[in-house]
C-alpha positions, -999 to 999 in steps of 0.1 A, spaced: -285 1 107 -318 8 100 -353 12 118 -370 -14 96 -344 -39 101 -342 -39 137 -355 -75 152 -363 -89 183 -334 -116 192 -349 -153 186 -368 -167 213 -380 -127 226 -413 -128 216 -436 -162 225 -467 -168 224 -490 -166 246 -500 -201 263 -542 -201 262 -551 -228 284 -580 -249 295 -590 -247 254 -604 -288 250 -585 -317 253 -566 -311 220 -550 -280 236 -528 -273 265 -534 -282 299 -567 -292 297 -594 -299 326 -578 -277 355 -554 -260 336 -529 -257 364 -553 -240 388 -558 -279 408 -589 -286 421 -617 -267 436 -616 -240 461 -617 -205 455 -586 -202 435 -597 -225 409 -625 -205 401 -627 -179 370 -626 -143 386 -620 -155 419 -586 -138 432 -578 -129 467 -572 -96 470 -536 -87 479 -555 -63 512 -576 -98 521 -568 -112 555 -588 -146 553 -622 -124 570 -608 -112 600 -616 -77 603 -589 -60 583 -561 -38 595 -567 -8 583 -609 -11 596 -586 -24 633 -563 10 630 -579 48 648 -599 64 626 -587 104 633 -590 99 671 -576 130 691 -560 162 684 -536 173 663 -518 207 664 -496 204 640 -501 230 618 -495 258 639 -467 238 661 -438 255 664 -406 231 665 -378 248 681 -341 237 667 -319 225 698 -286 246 702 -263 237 734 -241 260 754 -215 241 750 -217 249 709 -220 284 717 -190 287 736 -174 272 711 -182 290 685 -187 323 701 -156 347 713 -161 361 749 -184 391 749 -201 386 722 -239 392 714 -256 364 702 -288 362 685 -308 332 664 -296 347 632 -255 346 642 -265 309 652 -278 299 618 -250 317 602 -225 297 621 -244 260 606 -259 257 647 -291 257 639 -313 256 602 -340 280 613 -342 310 640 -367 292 665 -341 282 680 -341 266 720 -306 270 737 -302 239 763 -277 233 791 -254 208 774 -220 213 776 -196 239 798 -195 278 791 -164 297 809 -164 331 794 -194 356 790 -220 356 762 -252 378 760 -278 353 745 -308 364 725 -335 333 720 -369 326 717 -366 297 745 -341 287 768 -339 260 793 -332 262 829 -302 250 830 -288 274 798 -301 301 816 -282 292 849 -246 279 834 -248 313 808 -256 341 837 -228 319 858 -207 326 834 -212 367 838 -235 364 806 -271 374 802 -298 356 788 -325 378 764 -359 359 760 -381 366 729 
């Protein structure tokens, strides 16, 4: 087959109907639009954002209204004891880089919390800790490193 004799399939191409052209052409008077009000009117469409002149959402919404710190937030990755005990033999030395390498956490600002039971002693380096880490890892015989 060639480029020149590739054609449309019959009925793929119509034209266009061109209304409101007399009374010899197609839909004449209203031409489908009914009568009056703002729709029947040339250039007169409602704006998809329109919400019939009550004051509009987004002019109803906050305009930057507090404070933000999000660009020098630092968002800690939650690691429990329990998933250190797990994954952690007894007496080991744990800092945030053994816990990304063992998939517990995707960056090193990590926060270990108290979820979960630890029997056997750790020594836990972290930026953060929560109170009740802290207290279930030195029960344990462990000790907790902050920083």
């Amino acid at each position: 087959m060639e480029k020149h004799a590739l054609r449309s399939p019959a009925g793929a191409n119509q034209r266009r109907k061109r209304v409101a052209r007399g009374h010899g052409g197609r839909g004449h008077k209203t031409a489908g639009r009914g009568t009056k009000g703002q729709k029947s009117r040339s250039h007169a469409g409602i704006p998809a954002w329109f919400e019939g002149g009550q004051t509009p959402f987004v002019r109803r919404l906050p305009h930057r209204r507090g404070f933000s710190n999000a660009r020098f937030r630092v968002v800690y990755q939650p690691v429990n004891v329990g998933d250190l005990a797990r994954a952690f033999a007894a007496g080991a030395t744990i800092s945030p880089a053994d816990m990304v390498a063992q998939g517990l956490a995707r960056s090193t600002q990590v926060k270990v919390l108290g979820d979960g039971e630890i029997t056997h002693q750790l020594t836990v380096q972290a930026p953060k800790f929560s109170q009740a880490a802290r207290a279930k890892i030195e029960a344990a015989g462990g000790s907790v490193t902050e920083g």
